[in-house]
N, C-alpha and C positions, 0 to 999 in steps of 0.2 A: 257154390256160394263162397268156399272159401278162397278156391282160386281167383274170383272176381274181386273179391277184397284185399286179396293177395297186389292183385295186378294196380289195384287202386295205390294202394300204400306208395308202389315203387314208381306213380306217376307223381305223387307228391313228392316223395322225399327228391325226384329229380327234377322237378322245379323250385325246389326252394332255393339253393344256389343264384338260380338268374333273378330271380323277384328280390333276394336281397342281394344283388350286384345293382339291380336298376333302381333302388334305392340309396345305395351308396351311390351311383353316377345322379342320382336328383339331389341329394343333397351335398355335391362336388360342385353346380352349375349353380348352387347359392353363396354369392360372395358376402362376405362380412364386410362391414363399414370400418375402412382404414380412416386411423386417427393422425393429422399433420400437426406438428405442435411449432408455431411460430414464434422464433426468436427475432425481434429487431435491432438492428445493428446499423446506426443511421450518425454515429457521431465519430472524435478521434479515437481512435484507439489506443488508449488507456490501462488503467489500472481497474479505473471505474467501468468499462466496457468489458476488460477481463472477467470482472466479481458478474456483471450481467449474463455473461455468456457460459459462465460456469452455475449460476442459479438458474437458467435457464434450462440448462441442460439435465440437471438435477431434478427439475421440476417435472419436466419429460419422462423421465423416467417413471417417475413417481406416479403420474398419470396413466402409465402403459400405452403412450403414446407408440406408434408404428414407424414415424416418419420426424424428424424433428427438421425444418425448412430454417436456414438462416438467410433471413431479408438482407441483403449487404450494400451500403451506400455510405460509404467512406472515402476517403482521400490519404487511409492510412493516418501512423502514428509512431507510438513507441514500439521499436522490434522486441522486445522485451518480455510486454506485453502481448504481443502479438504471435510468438512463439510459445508464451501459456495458453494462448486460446487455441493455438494448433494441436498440440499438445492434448486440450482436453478434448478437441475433437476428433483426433486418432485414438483416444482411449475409449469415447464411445460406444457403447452394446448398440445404440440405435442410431438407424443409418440418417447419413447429416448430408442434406441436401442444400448447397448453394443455390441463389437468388439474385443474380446482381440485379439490385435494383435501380442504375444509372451508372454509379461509378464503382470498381475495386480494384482503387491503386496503393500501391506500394506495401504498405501491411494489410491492407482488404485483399489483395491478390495471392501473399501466400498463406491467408484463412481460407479463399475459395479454394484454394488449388487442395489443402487438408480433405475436404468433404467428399464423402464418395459420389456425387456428382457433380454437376453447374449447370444453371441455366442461368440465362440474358434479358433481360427487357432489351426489348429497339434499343437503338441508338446508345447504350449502354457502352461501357469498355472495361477490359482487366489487363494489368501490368504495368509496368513503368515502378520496377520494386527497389530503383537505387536508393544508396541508407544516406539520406541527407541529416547536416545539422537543422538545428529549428531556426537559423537563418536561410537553409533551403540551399546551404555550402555542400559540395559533395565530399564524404567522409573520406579518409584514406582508405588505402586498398584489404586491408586486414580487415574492417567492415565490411566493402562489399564481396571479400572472400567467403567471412562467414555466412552471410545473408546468401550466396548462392549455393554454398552446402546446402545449406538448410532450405532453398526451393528446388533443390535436385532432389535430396532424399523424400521428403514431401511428394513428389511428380511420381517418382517411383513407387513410392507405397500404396499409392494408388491409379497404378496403372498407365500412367501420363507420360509422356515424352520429356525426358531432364532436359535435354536441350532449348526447349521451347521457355521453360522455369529459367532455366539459366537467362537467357540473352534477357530475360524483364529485369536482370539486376545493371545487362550492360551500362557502361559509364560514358560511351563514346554514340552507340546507337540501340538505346534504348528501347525494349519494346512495350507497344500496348498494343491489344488485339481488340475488332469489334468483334460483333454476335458470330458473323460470317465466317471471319479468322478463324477464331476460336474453334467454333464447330469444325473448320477445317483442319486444322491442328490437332483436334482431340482436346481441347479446354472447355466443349462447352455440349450439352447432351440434348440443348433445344435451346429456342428464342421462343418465349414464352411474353404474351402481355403483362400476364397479373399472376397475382397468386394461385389464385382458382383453377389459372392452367395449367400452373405447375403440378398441384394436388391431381390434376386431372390427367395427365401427361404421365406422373412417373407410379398415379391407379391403374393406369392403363396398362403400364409396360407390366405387372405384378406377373402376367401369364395364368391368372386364372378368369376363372369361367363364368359366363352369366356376365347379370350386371352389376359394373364396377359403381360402388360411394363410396362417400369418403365426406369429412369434415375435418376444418380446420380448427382450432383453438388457440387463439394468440396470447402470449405472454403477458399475464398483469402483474401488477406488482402494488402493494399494500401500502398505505401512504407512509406507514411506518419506514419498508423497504423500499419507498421514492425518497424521503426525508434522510434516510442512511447514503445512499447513492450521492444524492448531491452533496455529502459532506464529508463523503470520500473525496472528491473532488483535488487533484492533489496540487490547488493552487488554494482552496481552502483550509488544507490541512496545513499547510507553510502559514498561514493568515494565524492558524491556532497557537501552532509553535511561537510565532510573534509576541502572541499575546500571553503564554506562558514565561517565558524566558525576560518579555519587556517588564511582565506585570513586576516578575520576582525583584529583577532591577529596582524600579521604580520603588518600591516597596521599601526596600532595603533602603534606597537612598532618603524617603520621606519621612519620619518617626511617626506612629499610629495605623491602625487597622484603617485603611481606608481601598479608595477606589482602586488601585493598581493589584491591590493581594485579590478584589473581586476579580478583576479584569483576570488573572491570573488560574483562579479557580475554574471560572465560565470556558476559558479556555483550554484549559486540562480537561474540564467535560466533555467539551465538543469535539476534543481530539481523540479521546478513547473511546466513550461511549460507542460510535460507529465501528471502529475497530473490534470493539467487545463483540457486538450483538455479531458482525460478521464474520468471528470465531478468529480473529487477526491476533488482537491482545488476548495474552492468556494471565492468571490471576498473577504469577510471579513476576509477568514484566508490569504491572501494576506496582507490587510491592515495592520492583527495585527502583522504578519511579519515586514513590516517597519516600523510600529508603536513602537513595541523592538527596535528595530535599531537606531530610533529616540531616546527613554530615553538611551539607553546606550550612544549615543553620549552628552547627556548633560550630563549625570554621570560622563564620561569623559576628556569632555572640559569646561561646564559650575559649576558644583557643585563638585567637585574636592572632590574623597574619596570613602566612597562604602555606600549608602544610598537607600531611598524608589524608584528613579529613574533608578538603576543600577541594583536593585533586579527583580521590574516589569516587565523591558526591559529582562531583560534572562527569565524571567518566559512569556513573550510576544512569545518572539523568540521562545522556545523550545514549547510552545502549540501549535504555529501555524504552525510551522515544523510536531510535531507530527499527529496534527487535519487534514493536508492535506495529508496524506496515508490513513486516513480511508473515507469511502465512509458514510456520516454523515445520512444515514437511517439506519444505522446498529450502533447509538447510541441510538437511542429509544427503549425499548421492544415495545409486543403487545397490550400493556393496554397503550403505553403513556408515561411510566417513564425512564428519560434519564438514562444512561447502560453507564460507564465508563470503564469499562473491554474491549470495541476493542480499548483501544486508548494508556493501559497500553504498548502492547510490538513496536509499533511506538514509545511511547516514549524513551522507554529503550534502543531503536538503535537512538533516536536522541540525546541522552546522551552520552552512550558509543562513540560516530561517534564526539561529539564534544570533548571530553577527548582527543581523536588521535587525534583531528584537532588541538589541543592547546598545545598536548605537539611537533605536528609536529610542529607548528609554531615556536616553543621554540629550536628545537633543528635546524629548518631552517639559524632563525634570529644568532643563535651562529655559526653556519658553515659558511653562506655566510656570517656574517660581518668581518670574515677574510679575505675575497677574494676580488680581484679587481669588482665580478661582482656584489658586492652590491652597487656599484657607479651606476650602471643604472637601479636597481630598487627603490632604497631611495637615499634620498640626506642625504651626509656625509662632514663634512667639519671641519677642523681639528682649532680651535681658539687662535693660538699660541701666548704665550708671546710677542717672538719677533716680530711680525706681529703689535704689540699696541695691542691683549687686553691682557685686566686682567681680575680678577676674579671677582667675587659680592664679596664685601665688609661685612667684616664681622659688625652684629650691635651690638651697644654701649652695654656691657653687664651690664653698671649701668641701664639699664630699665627689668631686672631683678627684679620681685616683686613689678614694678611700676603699678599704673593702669593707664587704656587708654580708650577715647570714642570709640565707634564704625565710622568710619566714611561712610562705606558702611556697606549693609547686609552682613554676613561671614555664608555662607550655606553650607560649614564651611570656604572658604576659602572668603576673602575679605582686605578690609583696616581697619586700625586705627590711631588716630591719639594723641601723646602722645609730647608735648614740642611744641606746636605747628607743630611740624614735622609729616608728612603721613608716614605709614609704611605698607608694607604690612604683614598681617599676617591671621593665620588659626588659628581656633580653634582647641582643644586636641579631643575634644567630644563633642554632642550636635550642636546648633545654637547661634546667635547671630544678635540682629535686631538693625540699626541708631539709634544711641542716647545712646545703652546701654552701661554701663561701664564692662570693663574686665581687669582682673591683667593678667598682663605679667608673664610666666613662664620659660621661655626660649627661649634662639634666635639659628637660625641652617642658614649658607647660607643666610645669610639678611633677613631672615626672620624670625618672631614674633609668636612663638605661645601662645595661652590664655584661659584664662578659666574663665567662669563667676565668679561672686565675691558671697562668701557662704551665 
């Protein structure tokens, strides 16, 4: 008996091994449901397509998506931009599948070429990557040097032929490849009709077992994060700037709170708030925004002239204008050392964008102050003779050459005091502090101007 139960024991314990081996191979031959997370990529290539393709990617993650598909149908944009979306998708944990879905030219071509792989619809094409102006002028050669750096190393990091990247920048015979090409070349891993194929095509290729699913889930965006998008827009943000810079103009030149200080406000909203919520503007380039705002308002009502107060405040204004379009980890290189190169072409549109906002102001304030409807944005009021008044009183022109105390600080503008009598008066240049002496040089409008004594 005991031998029998002996012999029993050692038939189990030597099938257990295979009964859980052919349990592991049953549950090897069940594939898990791969998840595709679709990004669409259907417009220029932007700043605003960047902020898209980097929240996309984001969001992917976030979902434990498998596969993240970028839909590509473009004709290209800003290299710029185009180089940050490359960028985020070589940084990528999860593998970025191109789509051309009809066209990826010129910065659509070195985004697909980034993706670890490509596929085609029919009749599609990728290349023709030369760096034109936005009159469609071909740039000089130090453009298309860089641009083809930067599709060669691209070609290489994954896997692709630099050569084939390069000639899509040629200048003389430029290339574009169809579905055919491309697969011929190595640019392209299938001609796929739809999406569905592609999900289906690169479940397939995974190498495991059983039957392959798979879903897709495409990118939405919160009407919130539709309404931020379109107001990135960076021919809308130039439209803000306008309204910022015209309002202040206007303002300044019409006496009372009226429409141009709104227009002005409305427009600082609409040009940070976006930048806020998309982590762009941070609280300090807010500050130094009202902080400008602040000195030019003394520039202008307390220290009367153009000084260190009126300079700072534009140079406040227009840094922190410019400083809140860039996303402020992309001012440091890799070592550490701050990188003022993304912050040059924000400024150049914060510049250019204040020039139209001031000569609109200028030719606002000359049109409406003809018209009756500048009585309901500024106050206008006509100070007629016959009404009782008169004018300021012309000053004594024997205090020509006379000197005079200072009776306030004149930074440049202030009092003095000369015959016993107060006058007000401005210095020509320079300051002037209580107590000092200053010779009269001339009087304009009742008023004394002066100049320290040599």
């Amino acid at each position: 008996m005991k031998h029998y139960l002996y012999s029993l024991a050692l038939i189990l314990l030597a099938a257990m091994p295979v009964s859980v081996l052919a349990a592991s191979e049953a549950r090897d031959t069940v594939s898990r449901e791969l998840s595709f997370y679709r990004i669409r990529l259907d417009a220029d290539i932007d700043r605003a397509a960047e902020r898209l393709v980097s929240k996309g990617l984001q969001k992917a993650s976030e979902s434990g998506a498998d596969y993240v598909i970028l839909d590509i149908d473009t004709y290209g944009g800003a290299v710029d931009a185009a180089d940050s979306i490359r960028s985020a998708i070589l940084r990528s944990r999860i593998p970025v599948v191109a789509y051309v879905n009809l066209q990826a030219a010129s910065a659509g071509a070195l985004i697909s070429i980034a993706c670890d792989s490509i596929y085609m619809s029919p009749g599609s094409s990728i290349g023709a990557a030369t760096v034109v102006s936005q009159t469609g002028e071909v740039m000089p050669e130090k453009y298309q040097s860089f641009m083809r750096g930067m599709m060669r190393s691209t070609a290489e990091m994954n896997g692709r032929n630099p050569a084939v990247a390069e000639a899509m920048v040629d200048t003389v015979h430029v290339l574009s490849l169809t579905p055919e090409e491309a697969a011929g070349a190595g640019y392209c891993e299938g001609i796929c009709a739809d999406i569905e194929e592609v999900a289906k095509t690169v479940a397939s290729g995974t190498g495991q077992d059983g039957a392959v699913t798979w879903k897709i889930v495409n990118m939405e965006l919160t009407w919130i994060e539709k309404l931020v998008q379109i107001l990135l827009n960076p021919f809308l943000q130039s439209i803000f700037l306008m309204m910022i810079i015209g309002g202040i103009y206007v303002e300044i030149r019409t006496p009372g709170i009226g429409l141009p200080l709104v227009t002005a406000i409305v427009g600082a909203l609409l040009y940070f708030a976006p930048l806020y919520v998309e982590n762009l503007a941070q609280n300090w380039e807010i500050l130094l925004f009202v902080a400008g705002l602040i000195l030019i308002g003394l520039e202008i009502f307390v220290f009367p002239g153009f000084g260190v107060s009126g300079i700072a405040g534009i140079a406040s204004v227009v840094l922190a204008l410019a400083f809140a379009m860039v996303d402020n980890s992309e001012l440091f290189t890799s070592d550490g050392k701050f990188d003022i190169t993304p912050v040059l072409i924000p400024a150049g549109i914060v510049i250019i964008s204040a020039f139209a906002g001031l000569a609109g102001g200028v030719l606002l304030v000359r049109w409406l102050y003809t018209t009756r409807s500048f009585d309901y944005i500024a106050l206008r009021k006509s100070l007629d003779e016959k009404d009782g008044y008169i004018g300021v009183p012309s000053a004594d022109e024997s205090l020509k050459g006379r000197e005079a105390k200072v009776f306030s600080d004149m930074m440049p503008s202030g009092k003095v005091v000369c015959d016993g009598r107060i006058h007000e008066a401005t210095m020509t240049y320079g300051f002037a502090l209580k107590g000092e002496t200053v010779r009269i040089v001339r009087m304009e409008q009742g008023r004394l101007y002066c100049e320290k004594l040599a």
